[in-house]
C-alpha positions in Angstrom: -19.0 28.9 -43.1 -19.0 25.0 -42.8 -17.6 22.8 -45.6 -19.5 20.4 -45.8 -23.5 20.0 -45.6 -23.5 16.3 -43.8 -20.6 14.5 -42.2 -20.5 11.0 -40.9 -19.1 10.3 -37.6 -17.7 6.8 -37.7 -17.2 5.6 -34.2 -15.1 3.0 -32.9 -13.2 2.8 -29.3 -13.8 6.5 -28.8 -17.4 6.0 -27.5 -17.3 9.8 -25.1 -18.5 13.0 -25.6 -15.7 14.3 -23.2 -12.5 15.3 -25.3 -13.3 13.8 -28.2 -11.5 15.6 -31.2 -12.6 13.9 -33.9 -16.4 14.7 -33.0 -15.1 18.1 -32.6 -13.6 18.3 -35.9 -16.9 16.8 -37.7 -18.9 19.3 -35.7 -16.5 22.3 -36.9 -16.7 21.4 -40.5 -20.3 20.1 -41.3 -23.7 21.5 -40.8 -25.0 18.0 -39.8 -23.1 15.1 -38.5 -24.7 11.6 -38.5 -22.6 9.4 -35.8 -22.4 5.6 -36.5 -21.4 2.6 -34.6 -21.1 -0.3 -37.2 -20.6 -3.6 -35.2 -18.3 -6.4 -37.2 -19.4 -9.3 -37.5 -15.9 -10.3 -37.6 -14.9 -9.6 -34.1 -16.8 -12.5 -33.1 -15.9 -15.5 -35.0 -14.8 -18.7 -33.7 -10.7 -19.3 -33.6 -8.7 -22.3 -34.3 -8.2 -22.7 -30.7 -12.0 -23.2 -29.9 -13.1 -20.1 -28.8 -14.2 -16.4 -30.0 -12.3 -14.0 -30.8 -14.5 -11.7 -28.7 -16.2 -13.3 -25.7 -19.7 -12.9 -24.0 -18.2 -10.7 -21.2 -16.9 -8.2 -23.6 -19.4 -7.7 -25.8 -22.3 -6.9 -23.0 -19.5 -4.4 -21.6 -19.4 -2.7 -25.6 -23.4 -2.8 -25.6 -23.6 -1.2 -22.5 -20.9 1.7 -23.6 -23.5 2.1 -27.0 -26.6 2.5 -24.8 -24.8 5.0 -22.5 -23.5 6.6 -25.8 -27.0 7.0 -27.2 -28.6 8.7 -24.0 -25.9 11.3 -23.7 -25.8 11.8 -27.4 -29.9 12.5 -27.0 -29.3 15.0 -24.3 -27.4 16.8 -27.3 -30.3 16.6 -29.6 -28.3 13.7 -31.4 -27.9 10.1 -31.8 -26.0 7.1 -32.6 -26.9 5.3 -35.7 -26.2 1.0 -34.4 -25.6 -0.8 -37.8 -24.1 -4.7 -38.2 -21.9 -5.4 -41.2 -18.2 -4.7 -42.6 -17.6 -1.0 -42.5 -16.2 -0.9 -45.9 -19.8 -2.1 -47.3 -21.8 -0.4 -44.9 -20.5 3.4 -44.9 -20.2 4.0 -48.3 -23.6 2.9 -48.5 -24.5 5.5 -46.2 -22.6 8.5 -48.1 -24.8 7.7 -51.2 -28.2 7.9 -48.9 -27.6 10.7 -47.1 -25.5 12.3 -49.7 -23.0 13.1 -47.3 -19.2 14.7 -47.9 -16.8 13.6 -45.4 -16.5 10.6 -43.1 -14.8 10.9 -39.9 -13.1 8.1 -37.4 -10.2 7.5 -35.0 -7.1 6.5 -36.1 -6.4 2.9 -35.2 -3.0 1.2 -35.0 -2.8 -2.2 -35.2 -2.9 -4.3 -38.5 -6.5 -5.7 -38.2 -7.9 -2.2 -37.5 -5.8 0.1 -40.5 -6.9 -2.7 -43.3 -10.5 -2.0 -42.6 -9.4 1.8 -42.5 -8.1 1.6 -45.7 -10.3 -0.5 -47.5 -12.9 2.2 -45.9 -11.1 4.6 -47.5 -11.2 3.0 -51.0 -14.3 2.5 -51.2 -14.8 6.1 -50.4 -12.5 7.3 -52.6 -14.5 5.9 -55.5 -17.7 8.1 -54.3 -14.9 11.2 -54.4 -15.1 11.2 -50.6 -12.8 11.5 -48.0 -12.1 9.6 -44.9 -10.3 11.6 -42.4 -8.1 10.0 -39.7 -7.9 11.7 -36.1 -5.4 10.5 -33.7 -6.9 10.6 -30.2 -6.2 7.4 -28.4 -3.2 8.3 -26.8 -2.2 11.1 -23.8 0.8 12.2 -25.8 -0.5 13.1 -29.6 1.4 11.7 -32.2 2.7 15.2 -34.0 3.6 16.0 -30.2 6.1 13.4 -29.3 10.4 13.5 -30.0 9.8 10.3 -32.2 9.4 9.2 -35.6 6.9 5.7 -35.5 10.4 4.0 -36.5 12.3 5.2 -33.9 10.1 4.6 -30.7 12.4 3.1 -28.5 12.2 -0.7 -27.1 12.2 0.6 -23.5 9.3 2.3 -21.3 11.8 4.0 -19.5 13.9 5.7 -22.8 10.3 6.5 -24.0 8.9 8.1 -21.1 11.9 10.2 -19.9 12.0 11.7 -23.4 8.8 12.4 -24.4 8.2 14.5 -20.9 10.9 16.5 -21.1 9.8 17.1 -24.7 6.6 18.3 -24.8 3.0 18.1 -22.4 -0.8 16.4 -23.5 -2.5 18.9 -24.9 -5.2 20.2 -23.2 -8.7 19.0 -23.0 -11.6 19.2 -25.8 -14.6 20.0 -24.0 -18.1 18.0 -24.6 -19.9 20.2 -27.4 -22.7 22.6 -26.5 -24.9 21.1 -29.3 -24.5 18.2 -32.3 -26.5 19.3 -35.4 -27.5 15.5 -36.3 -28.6 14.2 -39.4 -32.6 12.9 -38.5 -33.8 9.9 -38.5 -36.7 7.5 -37.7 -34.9 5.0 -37.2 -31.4 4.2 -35.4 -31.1 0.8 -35.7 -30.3 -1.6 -32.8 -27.5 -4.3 -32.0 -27.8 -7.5 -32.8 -28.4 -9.6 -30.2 -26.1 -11.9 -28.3 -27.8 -14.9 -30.6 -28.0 -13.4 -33.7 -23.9 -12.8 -33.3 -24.1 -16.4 -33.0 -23.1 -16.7 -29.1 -24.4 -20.3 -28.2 -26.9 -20.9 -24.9 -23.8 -22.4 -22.8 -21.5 -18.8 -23.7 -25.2 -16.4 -22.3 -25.4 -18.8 -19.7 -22.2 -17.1 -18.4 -22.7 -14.9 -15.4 -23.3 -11.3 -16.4 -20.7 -9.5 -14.7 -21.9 -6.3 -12.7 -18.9 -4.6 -11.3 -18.3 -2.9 -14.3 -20.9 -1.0 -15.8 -20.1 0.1 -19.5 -20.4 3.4 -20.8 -18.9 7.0 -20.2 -21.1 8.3 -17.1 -19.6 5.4 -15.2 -16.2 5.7 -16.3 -16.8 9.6 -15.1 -18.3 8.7 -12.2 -15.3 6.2 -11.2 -13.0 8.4 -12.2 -14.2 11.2 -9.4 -15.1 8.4 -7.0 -11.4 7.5 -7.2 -9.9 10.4 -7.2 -11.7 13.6 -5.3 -14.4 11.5 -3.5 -12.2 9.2 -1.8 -8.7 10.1 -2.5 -7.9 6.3 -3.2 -4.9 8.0 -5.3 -3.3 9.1 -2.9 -2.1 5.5 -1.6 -1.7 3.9 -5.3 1.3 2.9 -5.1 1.3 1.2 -2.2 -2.4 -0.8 -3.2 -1.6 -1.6 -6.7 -0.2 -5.0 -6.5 -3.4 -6.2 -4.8 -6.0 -8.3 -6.8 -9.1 -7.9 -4.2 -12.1 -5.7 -4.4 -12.4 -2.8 -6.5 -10.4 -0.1 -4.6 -6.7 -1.4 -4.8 -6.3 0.2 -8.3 -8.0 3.1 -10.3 -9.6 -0.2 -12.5 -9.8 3.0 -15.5 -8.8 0.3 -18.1 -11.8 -1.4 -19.4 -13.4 2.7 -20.1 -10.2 3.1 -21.5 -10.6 0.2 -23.6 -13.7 1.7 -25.2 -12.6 5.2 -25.1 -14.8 6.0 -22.8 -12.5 7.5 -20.5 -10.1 10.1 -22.3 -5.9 9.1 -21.2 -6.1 13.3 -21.3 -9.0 13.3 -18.9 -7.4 11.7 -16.5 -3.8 13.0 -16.5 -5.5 17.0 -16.2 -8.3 15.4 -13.3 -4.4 14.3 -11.8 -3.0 17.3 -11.6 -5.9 19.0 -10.3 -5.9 16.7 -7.7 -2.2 17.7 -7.1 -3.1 21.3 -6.8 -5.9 20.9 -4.5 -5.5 17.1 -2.4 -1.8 16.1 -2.3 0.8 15.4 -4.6 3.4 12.3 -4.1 4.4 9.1 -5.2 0.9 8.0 -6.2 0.1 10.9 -8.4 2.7 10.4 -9.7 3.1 6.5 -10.5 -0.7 7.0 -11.9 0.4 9.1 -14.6 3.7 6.7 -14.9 1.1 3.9 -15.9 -0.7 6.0 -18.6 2.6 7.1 -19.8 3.2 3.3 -20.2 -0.4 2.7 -22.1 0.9 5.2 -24.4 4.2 3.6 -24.4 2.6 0.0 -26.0 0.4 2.1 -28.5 3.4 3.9 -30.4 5.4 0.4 -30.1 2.6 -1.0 -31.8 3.1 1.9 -34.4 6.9 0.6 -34.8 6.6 -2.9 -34.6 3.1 -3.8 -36.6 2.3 -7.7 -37.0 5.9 -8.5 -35.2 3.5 -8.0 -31.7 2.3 -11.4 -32.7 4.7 -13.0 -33.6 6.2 -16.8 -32.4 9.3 -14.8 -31.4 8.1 -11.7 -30.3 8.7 -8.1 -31.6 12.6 -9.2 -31.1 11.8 -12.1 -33.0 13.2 -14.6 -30.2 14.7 -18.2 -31.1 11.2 -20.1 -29.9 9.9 -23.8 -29.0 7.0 -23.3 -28.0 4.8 -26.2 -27.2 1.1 -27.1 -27.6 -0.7 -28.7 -25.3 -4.0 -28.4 -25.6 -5.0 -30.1 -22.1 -2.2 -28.3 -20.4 -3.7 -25.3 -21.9 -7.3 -25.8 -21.1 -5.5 -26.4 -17.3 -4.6 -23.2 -17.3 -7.6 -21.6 -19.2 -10.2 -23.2 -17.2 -8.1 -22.0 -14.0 -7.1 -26.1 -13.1 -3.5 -25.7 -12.8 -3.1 -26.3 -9.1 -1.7 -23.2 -7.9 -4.0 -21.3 -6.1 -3.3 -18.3 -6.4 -2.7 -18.8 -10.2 -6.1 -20.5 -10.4 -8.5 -17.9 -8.7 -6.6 -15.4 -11.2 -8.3 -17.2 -14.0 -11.3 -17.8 -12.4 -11.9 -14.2 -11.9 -11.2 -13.3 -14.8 -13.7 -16.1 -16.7 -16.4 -14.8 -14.5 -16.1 -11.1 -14.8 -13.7 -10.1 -17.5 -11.2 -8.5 -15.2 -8.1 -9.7 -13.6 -5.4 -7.7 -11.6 -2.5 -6.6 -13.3 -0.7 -9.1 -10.3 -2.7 -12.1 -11.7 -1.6 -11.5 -15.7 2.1 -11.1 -14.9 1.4 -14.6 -13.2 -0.8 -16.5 -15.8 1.0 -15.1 -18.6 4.5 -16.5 -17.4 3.2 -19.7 -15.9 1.6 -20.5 -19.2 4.9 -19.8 -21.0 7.9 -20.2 -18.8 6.1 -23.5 -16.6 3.7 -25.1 -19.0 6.2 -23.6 -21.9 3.1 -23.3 -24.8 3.1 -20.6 -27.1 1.8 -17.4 -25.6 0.1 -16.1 -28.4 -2.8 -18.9 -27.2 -3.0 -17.1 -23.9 -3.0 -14.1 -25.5 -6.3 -14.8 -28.0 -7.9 -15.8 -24.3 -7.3 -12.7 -22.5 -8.6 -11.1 -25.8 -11.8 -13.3 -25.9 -12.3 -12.4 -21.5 -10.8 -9.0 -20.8 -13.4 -6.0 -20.3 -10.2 -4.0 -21.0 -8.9 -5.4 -24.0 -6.8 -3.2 -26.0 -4.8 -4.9 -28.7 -1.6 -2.8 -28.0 -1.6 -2.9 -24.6 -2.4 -6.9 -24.1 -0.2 -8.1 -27.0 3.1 -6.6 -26.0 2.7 -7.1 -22.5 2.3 -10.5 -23.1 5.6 -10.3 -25.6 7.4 -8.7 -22.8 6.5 -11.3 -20.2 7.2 -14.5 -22.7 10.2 -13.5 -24.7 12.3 -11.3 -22.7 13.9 -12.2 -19.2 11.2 -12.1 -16.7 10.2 -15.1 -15.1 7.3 -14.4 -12.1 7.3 -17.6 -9.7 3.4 -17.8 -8.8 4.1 -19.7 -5.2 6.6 -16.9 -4.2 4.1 -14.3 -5.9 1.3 -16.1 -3.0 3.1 -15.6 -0.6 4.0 -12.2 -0.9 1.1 -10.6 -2.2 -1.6 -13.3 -0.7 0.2 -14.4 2.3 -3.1 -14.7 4.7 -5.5 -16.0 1.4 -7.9 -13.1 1.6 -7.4 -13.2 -2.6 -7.5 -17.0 -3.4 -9.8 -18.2 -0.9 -12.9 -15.6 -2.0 -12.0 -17.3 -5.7 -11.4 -20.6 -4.5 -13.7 -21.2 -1.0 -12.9 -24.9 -0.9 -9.4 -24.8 0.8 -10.7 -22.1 3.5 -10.4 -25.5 5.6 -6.5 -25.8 5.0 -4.3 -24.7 7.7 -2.6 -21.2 7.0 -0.2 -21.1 4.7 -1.0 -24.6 3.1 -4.3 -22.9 1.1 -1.1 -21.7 -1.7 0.4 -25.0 -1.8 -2.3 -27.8 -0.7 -0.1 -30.6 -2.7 2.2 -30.5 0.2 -0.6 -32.8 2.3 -1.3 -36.4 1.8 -4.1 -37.9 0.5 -5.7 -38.9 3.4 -4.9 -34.9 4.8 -6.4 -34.0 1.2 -9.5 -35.8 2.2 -9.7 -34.6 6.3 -10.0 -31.0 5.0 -12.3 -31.8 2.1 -9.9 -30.9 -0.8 -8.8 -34.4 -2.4 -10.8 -33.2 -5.4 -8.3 -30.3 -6.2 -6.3 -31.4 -8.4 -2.2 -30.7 -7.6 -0.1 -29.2 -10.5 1.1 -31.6 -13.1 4.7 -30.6 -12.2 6.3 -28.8 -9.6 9.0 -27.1 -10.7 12.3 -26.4 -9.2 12.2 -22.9 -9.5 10.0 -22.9 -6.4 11.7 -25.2 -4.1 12.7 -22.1 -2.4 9.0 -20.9 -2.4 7.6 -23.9 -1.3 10.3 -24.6 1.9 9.2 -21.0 2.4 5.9 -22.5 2.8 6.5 -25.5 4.6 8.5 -23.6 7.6 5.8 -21.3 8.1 3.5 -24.3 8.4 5.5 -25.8 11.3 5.8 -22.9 13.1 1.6 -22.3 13.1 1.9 -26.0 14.7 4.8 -25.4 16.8 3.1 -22.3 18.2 
């Protein structure tokens, strides 16, 4: 017999049907459910540093997830209620209408997320109800791995070797048969880009279209990627690239959203071991998920130290704070090529190659030297895939431990013909090969011959590339010498 009469499912970045405990446990334990998305309001403001918290690009990805989430939810018989306010207002509000017993939701992690959990929770607890916390964002499950949240270790490596030997991702939950829903005649409707309070110069950015939100396209990509085309099977050797769509799995901004499971896609793996090839790919694949999970449970250890001046080490800083050096390397200005059509990707679609972060993130902090919690807030306000865990200690790991990434030796290397930079940055398709990575090496009047005097060079160039940049300059003569 069920517990409970009505449930509410409180979604958040679990927008699936596909393995999706926590629907699974409302399901088991209520006669009705009545999922909700409640957007925050909050998520959007305006930060110090002049922008959103949330950006334009992300916030057509989320509405796309919901509207994907509502159609397969209506195959099921079901729904998703779309409500605007703070959660702690808006779902006890719904327990007294619908009289309901039990509120469900994902556990979060980070600080932001567990204060609006637990003021949630209070204000439940007054109406004698209970909020129930599922972990599900992870491939390993919390109870499952050899670690107590204090004593997740500071390296991937310590983590990873460990928690494989010690235990396996549970198997998968399957999508439900049915979802006794709550019914309604209404279920509500996002507020628009305007009523958020987006101006006519942030819609006026290009809607992206290579990434189409929602769970039947992260599905979709998922077996295009894998069985269709068996792309995985040379992932190791693609995944530095930056162009096209097919270099990389590109899983992450469904992941972001949870509308991709971390489970789904280490059991589709294996299955694809078992019946295409195992090797190196397969296995460096489930290496990067292992990683994902890797930043979540730091996350767990380290709180509010993730964004920190001084990282999670809490690093002796001097950070700088440009603000025109910064808008440089925001607006994708900086006059490094490769570094530039990076950004400029990434402001136009909300996606940049795990190649171009490790690049903008040191630049901004080892070159330009600013504080990288700025660059941070930006990839937080552009990235389709923005997961707090995931960008925040990256970006401590690339600005306060000992990696420096030099982005004219990074050109050549990964770029060396242009392919990448010049589809980003068409204007120096004129300059001889390999000057399109380095066009301050010309004069002004070259500059102007090849129609590029309006690029602006860097506003230093650093010694650390001299190396680079000979590099560079030798392959120049020998294209004239030959």
């Amino acid at each position: 017999m069920k517990k409970y009469k009505v449930g509410i499912y409180w979604l958040r970045n679990d927008l699936r049907l596909h393995d999706n405990e926590t629907l699974h446990r409302a399901i088991a334990e209520c006669e009705t459910i009545l999922p909700v998305f409640c957007l925050e309001p909050m998520q959007y403001r305006m930060l110090d540093m002049g922008f959103r918290k949330t950006g334009i690009h992300r916030f057509r990805f989320l509405a796309a997830c919901l509207n994907n989430l509502k159609e397969n939810l209506r195959e099921k018989e079901s729904d998703l209620l779309l409500l605007s306010g703070e959660p702690a207002i808006v779902l006890p509000e719904l327990v007294k209408k619908y009289k309901a017993e039990k509120v469900y939701t994902q556990k979060e992690i980070a600080s932001e997320e567990t204060t609006v959990e637990a003021a949630v929770a209070k204000n439940l607890t007054k109406q004698k109800v209970d909020l129930e916390l599922v972990w599900g964002k992870t491939l390993y499950h919390l109870d499952d791995i050899p670690y107590k949240p204090a004593e997740i270790p500071l390296t991937s490596k310590a983590f990873r070797i460990n928690t494989t030997k010690a235990t396996k991702p549970r198997p998968l939950f399957p999508v439900p048969e049915t979802i006794p829903t709550v019914k309604l005649r209404e279920w509500g409707t996002l507020p628009t880009a305007t009523e958020i309070g987006f101006a006519e110069i942030e819609q006026a950015e290009p809607t992206q279209e290579i990434y189409q939100g929602g769970e039947t396209a992260a599905l979709k990509r998922l077996q295009y990627y894998t069985f269709d085309s068996e792309l995985l099977t040379s992932y190791k050797w693609t995944r530095n690239r930056s162009l096209g769509m097919d270099y990389s799995s590109k899983f992450s901004p469904w992941m972001a959203y949870g509308c991709l499971s971390p489970r789904k896609i280490y059991h589709i793996v294996k299955d694809y071991e078992q019946s295409v090839k195992k090797n190196i790919s397969t296995w460096w694949l489930v290496f990067e998920v292992v990683w994902r999970d890797f930043f979540k449970f730091q996350g767990l250890r380290f709180g509010n130290l993730m964004f920190a001046k001084g990282g999670i080490r809490q690093r002796k800083t001097d950070w700088k704070y440009d603000q025109d050096l910064f808008q440089r390397w925001k607006n994708g200005n900086t006059g490094v090529p490769f570094l530039d059509a990076h950004l400029k990707e990434l402001n136009q679609t909300g996606f940049m190659s795990n190649r171009g972060r490790v690049n903008a993130a040191s630049f901004l902090a080892r070159d330009y030297q600013i504080d990288w919690r700025w660059g941070a807030a930006w990839f937080e306000n552009r990235l389709l895939d923005y997961d707090v865990c995931s960008n925040w200690m990256n970006w401590n790991t690339q600005a306060t431990e000992i990696w420096y990434t030099n982005p004219v030796h990074q050109a050549m290397k990964y770029d060396k013909k242009g392919e990448y930079t010049l589809t980003w940055l068409p204007e120096l398709a004129n300059l001889p090969v390999p000057l399109f990575h380095a066009p301050w090496l010309l004069g002004t009047a070259d500059l102007k011959k090849y129609g590029v005097e309006n690029y602006a060079p860097p506003v230093e160039i650093y010694k650390k590339w001299t190396r680079s940049i000979n590099n560079i300059k030798k392959a120049t003569d020998a294209l004239e010498v030959a």
